[in-house]
N, C-alpha and C positions, 0 to 999 in steps of 0.2 A: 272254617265250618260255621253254620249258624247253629243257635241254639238249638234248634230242630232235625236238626242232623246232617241237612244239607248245604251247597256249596256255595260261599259266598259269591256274590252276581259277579258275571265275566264284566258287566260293566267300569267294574274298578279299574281293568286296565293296570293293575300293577302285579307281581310277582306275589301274591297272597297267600301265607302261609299258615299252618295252626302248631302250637303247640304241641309236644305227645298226647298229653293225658285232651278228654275231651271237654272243648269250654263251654260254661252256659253262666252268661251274663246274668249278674242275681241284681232285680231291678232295686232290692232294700239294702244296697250299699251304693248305688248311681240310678237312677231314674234314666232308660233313656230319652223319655216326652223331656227334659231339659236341655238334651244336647244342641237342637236349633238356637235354644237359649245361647248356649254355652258359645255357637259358633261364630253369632252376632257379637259376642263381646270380645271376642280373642283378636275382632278386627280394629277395635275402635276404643273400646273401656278402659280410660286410665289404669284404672287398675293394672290389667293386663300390659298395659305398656309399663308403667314401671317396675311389674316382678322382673319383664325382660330384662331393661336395664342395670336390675339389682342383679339378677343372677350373671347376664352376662359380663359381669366385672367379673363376679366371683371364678368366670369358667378360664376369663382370660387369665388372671392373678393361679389357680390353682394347677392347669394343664402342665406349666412348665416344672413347678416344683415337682412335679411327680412325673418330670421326665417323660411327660407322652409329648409325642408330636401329631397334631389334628390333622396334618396333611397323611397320615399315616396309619391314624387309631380307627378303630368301630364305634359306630356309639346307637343306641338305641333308648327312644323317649318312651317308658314302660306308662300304661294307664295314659298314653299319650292323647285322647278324648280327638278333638276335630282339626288337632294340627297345627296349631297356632303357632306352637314353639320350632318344630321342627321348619316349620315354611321361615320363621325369621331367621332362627339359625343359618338355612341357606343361604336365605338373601343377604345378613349383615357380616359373615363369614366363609364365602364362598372357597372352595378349593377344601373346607374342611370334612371329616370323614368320610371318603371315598367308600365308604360300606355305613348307611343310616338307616334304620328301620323305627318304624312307629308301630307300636305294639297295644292294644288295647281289649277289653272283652265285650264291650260290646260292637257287633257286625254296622249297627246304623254307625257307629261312632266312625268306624274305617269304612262305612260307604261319603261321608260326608268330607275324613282326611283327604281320601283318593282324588279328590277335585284340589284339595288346597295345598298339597308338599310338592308338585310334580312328580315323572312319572319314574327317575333315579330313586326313589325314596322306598324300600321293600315297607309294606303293610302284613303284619300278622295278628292273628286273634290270638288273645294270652291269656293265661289264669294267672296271676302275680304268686300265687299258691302254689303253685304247679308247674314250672316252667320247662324246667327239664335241660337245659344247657348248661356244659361244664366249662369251666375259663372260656364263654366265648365272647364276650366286649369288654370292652375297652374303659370305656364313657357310659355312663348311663344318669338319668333322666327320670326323676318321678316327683311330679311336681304337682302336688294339691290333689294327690291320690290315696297317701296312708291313711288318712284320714277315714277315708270312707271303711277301710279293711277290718273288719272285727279281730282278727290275730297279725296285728302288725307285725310280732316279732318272727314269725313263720315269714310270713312275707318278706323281710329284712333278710333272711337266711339265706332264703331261694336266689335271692337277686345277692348275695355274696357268692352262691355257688356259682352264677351266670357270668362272673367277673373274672378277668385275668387276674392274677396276683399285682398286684402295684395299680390296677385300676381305680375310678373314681364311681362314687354313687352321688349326686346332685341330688337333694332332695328340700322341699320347701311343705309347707304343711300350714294350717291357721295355728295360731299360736296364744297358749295363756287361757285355763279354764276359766278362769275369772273373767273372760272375753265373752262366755259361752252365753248368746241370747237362742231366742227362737229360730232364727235365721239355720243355725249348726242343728236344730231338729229338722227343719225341711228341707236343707241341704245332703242328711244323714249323715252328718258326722259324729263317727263314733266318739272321739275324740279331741284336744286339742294340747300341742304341744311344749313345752317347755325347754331350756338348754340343758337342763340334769336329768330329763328324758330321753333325750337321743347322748349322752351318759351314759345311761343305764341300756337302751339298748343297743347302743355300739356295742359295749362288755358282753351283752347276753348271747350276739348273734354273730363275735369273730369278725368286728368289724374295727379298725381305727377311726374317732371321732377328729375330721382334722381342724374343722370350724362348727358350729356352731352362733349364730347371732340370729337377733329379732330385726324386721323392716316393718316397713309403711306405720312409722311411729309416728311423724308430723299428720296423719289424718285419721289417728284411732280416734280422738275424743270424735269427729265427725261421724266416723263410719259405726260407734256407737251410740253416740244419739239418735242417728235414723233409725237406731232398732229397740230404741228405748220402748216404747209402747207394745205389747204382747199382743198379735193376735189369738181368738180362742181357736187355737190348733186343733185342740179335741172335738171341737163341734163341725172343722172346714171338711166340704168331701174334694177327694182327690186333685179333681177339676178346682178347684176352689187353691187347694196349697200349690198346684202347679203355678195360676196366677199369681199368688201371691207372690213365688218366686220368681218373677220372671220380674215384676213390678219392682220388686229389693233389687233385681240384677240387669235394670234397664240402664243401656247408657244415659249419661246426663246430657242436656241442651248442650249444642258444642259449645256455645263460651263458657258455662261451667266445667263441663268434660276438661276443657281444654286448660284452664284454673286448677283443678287439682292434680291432672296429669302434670303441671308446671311443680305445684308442690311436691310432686311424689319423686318428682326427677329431682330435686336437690338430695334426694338418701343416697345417691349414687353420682361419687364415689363417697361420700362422707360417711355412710354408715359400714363401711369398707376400712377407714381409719380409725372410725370409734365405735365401741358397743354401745347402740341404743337400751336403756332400761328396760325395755318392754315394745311392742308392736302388734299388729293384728296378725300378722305372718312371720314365720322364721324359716331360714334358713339354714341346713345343715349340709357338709361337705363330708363323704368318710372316703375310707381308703383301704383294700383290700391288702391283708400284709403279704410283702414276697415269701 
C-alpha cells in the first residue's frame, strides 16, 4: 500500500505485499528526495562496495556456525532502500535463498528496487515497528537502517519475533558518537553506535550478540576530514540540505573512487581476523536462541 491508501503501481511487476498493521513512510526518519541519491551509489560508491565485501565474509564465516544451509533458508533485507544488497547477493551467491524478500516503508523505495533485484525477489512495504510475522525467516538483513528508527529497541524486538529460533539478524549501522558531524543531522540519524550498545541491546530485546566489530577503519581519518567544516544547517532550506547531501554523497572521479574502494578492500578478510579500534561503521551479528 502507499502511504495514501492506495495500491502500490502494478508497474513493479513483482509479488507486492504489505504488512498487517497499515504503513506510512515517515519522511523525518529517511527522506525519500535522497533515495535517487541512494540508488546512484549502491552501484558504483566505494563505500558501498566495501560494506558488501565486509559483510559478505561475515555471512559466509557465520551461516554455517548456526547451521543454516542458504540453498534452503529465507532471508529478507528489512529497510532494504533501492536494492543494492539484495541484487549482489544474487549475483555473487546464486542458488542461495530460494524465498528472498526486500522489505522497506517507503513505496518510491520498492518502485526503484523492483527494476534492480529481478523479478524472483518478493517486494513488501514494512513498518520495522510493526511487522507482524511469527518465526517466519531465516536470514535477515538490516543494514544502515537502525540508525534512522527513534525506538531501535522496539524495532530489535519485532524483527526477533520475525525470526525462526536459531536464525540470524545481520545488521551494520554508523558507528562511535564521537564520529557524529553534521553529515548524521542531514542524514537523520538518530543515532550512532558502539560494541557495548548492541550489548546492551541484544540483553534488552532476547537477542544473542554473536559478533560485534567496527570497519572502514583505514579511511575514517579521510571520511572525517571532509566533514570537518560545518555547514550553517539552521539557516539551509530543504532544497538547500537535499544538495548538500547529495554533494557529501557523490561518487568520487573514478581513479579516486577506485583508490579507496582499493583501500577499503584490504578490511576484508583482515578486519575478520582482528578487531579494529574503532571505524565509521560497525557491524553486528545476533542470534535468535532455540
Amino acid at each position: 500500500m502507499n502511504t495514501d491508501g492506495s495500491a502500490i503501481e502494478p508497474a513493479l511487476e513483482h509479488a507486492t505485499t504489505t504488512t498487517p498493521e497499515a504503513v506510512i513512510h515517515d519522511n523525518s526518519d529517511y527522506e525519500e528526495s535522497g533515495l535517487a541519491c541512494l540508488a546512484r551509489m549502491q552501484d558504483r560508491h566505494f563505500w558501498y562496495r566495501g560494506r558488501h565485501r565486509f559483510l559478505m565474509n561475515a555471512v559466509d564465516r557465520f551461516l554455517p556456525r548456526a547451521g543454516l544451509d542458504p540453498a534452503r533458508a529465507s532471508a529478507i533485507d528489512v529497510g532494504g532502500g533501492c536494492g543494492g544488497w539484495v541484487r549482489d547477493l544474487r549475483r555473487d551467491r546464486p542458488g542461495w535463498f530460494p524465498r528472498l524478500m526486500l522489505g522497506d516503508s517507503a513505496p518510491s523505495a520498492l518502485r526503484i528496487a523492483a527494476q534492480v533485484v529481478g523479478p524472483d525477489v518478493e517486494l513488501c512495504q514494512i513498518d520495522l515497528r510493526c511487522l507482524g510475522w511469527q518465526n517466519e525467516w531465516d536470514v535477515l538483513f538490516l543494514l544502515d537502517t537502525l540508525e534512522h528508527i527513534r525506538e531501535d529497541a522496539a524495532a530489535l524486538e519485532e524483527l526477533r519475533c520475525a525470526t525462526r529460533p536459531g536464525g540470524l539478524l545481520f545488521v551494520t549501522t554508523p558507528a562511535l558518537e564521537r564520529f557524529r558531524t553534521w553529515n548524521d543531522e542531514l542524514a537523520h540519524h538518530h543515532r550512532r553506535y558502539a560494541v557495548q550498545d548492541y550489548r546492551r541491546l541484544a540483553a534488552a530485546t532476547g537477542w544473542e550478540l554473536l559478533d560485534a566489530r567496527y570497519f572502514m577503519f583505514f579511511l575514517a581519518p579521510l571520511a572525517l576530514a571532509s566533514r570537518f567544516s560545518r555547514p550553517p544547517l539552521e539557516r539551509m532550506t530543504p532544497q538547500e540540505r537535499q544538495a548538500a547531501m547529495e554533494k557529501t554523497h557523490a561518487i568520487p572521479s573514478a581513479p579516486l573512487n577506485a583508490l579507496l574502494q582499493g583501500i577499503f578492500s584490504l578490511e576484508t578478510p583482515l578486519g575478520h581476523w582482528l578487531r579494529f579500534p574503532f571505524g565509521m561503521s560497525i557491524l553486528a551479528v545476533l542470534r535468535k536462541p532455540l
